[in-house]
C-alpha positions in Angstrom: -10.9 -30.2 -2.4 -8.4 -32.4 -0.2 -7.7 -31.7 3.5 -4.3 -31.1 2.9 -5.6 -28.6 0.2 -7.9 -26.8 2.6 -4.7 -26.6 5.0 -2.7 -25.1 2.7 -5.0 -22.1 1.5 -5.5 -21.2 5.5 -2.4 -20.9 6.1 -2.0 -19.1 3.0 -4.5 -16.9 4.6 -3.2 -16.8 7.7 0.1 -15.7 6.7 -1.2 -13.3 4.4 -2.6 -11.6 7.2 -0.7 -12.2 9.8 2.5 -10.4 8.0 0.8 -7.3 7.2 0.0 -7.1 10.9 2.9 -7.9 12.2 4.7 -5.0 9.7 2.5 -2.5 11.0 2.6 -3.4 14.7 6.7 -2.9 13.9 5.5 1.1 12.6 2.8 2.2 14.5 2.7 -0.4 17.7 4.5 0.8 20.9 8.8 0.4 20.3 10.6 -2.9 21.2 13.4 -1.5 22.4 15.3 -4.7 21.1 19.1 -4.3 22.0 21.4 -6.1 19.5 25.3 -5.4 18.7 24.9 -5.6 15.2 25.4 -2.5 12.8 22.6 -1.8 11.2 23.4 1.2 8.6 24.1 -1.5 5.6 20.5 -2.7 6.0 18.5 -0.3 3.9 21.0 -0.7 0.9 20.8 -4.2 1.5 17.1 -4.3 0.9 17.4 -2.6 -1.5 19.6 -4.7 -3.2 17.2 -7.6 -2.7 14.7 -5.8 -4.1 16.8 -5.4 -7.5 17.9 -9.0 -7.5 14.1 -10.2 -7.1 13.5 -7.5 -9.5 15.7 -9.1 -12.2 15.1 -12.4 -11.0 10.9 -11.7 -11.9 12.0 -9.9 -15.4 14.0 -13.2 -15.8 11.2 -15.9 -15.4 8.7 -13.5 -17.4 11.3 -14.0 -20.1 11.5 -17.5 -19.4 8.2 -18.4 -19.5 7.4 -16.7 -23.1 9.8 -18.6 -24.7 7.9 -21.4 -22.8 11.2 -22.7 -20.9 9.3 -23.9 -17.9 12.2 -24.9 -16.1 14.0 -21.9 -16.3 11.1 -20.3 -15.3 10.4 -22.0 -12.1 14.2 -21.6 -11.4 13.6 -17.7 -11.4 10.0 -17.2 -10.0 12.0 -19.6 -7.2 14.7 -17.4 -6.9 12.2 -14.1 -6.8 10.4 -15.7 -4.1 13.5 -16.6 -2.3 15.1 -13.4 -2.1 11.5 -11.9 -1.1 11.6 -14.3 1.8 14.8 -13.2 3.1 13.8 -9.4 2.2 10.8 -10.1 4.4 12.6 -11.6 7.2 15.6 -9.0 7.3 13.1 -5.9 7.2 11.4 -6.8 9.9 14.2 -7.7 12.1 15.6 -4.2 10.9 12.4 -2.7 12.1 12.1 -4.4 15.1 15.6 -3.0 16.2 15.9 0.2 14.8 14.0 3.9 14.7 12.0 4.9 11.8 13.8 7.1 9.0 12.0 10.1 7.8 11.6 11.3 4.9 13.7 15.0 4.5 12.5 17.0 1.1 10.5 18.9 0.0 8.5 20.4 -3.3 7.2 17.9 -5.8 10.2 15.3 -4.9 7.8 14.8 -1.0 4.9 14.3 -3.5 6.0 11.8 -5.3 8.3 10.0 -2.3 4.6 9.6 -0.7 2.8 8.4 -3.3 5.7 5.8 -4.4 5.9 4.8 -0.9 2.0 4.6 -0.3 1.3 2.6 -3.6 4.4 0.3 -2.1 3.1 -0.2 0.9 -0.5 -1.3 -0.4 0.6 -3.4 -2.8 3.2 -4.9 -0.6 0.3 -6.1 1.7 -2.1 -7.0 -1.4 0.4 -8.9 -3.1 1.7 -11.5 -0.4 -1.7 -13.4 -0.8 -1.6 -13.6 -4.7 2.0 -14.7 -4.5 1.5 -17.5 -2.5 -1.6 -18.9 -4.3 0.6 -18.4 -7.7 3.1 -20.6 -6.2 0.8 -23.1 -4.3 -1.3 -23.4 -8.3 2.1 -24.2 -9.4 3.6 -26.3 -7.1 0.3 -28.3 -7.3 0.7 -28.4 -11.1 -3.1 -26.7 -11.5 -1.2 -24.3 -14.4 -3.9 -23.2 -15.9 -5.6 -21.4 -12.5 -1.9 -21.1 -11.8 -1.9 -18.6 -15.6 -4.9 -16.9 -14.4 -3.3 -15.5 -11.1 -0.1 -15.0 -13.0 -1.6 -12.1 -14.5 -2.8 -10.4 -11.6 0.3 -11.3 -9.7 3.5 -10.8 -11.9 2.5 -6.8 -12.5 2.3 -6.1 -8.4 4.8 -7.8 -7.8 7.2 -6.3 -10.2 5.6 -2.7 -8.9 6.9 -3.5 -5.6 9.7 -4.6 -5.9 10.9 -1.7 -8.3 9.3 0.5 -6.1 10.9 -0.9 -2.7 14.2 0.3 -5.1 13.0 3.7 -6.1 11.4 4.6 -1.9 15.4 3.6 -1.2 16.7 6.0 -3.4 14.3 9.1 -2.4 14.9 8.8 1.3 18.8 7.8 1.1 20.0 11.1 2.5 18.2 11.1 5.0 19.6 7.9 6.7 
């Protein structure tokens, strides 16, 4: 294993933690009290709407790479990660700046708000790590380890971002 190699997978680690922490710290760590001019009530849709598009852009390059177009492939799986980037970095700036929304119903619709929403938020953490190695086997051209965390990685993935869609839809209202 190369140096540079080495200092790829710890900052793979690194971030993999490190974003996790710094999402919770935004929920549960005392507010920021962040003052900014900008209107923040198109954010959640807008999430959400990066959630579809990465959504369609993962169906896409699972598409793609079954009828072995490779390039078409990376082009998506690009995109998906893309658009998860900028997801990333927009919901935490929205929840560095704004107040929690909670969730309003009741019956069997709370039930299965929380459970969407837990399962969401697990995976979301579990999955940054497994997205980045899938991208780092690829990039290095080691496709067949690359294959191997595919597997694992394509399914979560796609959970959360359909998920991130569906937790949009079920707390809405209550915005």
């Amino acid at each position: 294993m190369t140096q540079s190699s080495n200092l790829i997978k710890n900052l793979i680690l690194i971030v993999s933690v490190a974003v996790p922490a710094l999402v919770a710290f935004l929920f549960y760590g005392p507010a920021l009290n962040l003052e900014t001019s900008i209107e923040l009530s198109f954010f959640p849709k807008f999430h959400a709407s990066l959630n579809s598009l990465a959504t369609l852009a993962l169906l896409t390059g699972f598409y793609f790479i079954r009828q072995k177009n490779i390039a078409a492939h990376r082009a998506s799986m690009l995109f998906a990660f893309s658009i998860s980037t900028i997801f990333l970095l927009s919901y935490v700036f929205y929840h560095s700046v704004s107040e929690p929304t909670t969730y309003g119903g009741e019956g069997l619709l709370k039930y299965i708000y929380y459970f969407v929403l837990l399962t969401h938020i697990f995976l979301a953490a579990i999955v940054l790590p497994f997205i980045l190695f899938t991208f780092y086997r690829a990039l290095s051209n080691d496709i067949e380890k690359h294959k191997k965390i595919a597997r694992w990685t394509f399914p979560m993935w796609l959970y959360v971002t359909v998920s991130g869609v569906l937790v949009y839809f079920l707390i809405s209202p209550y915005y």
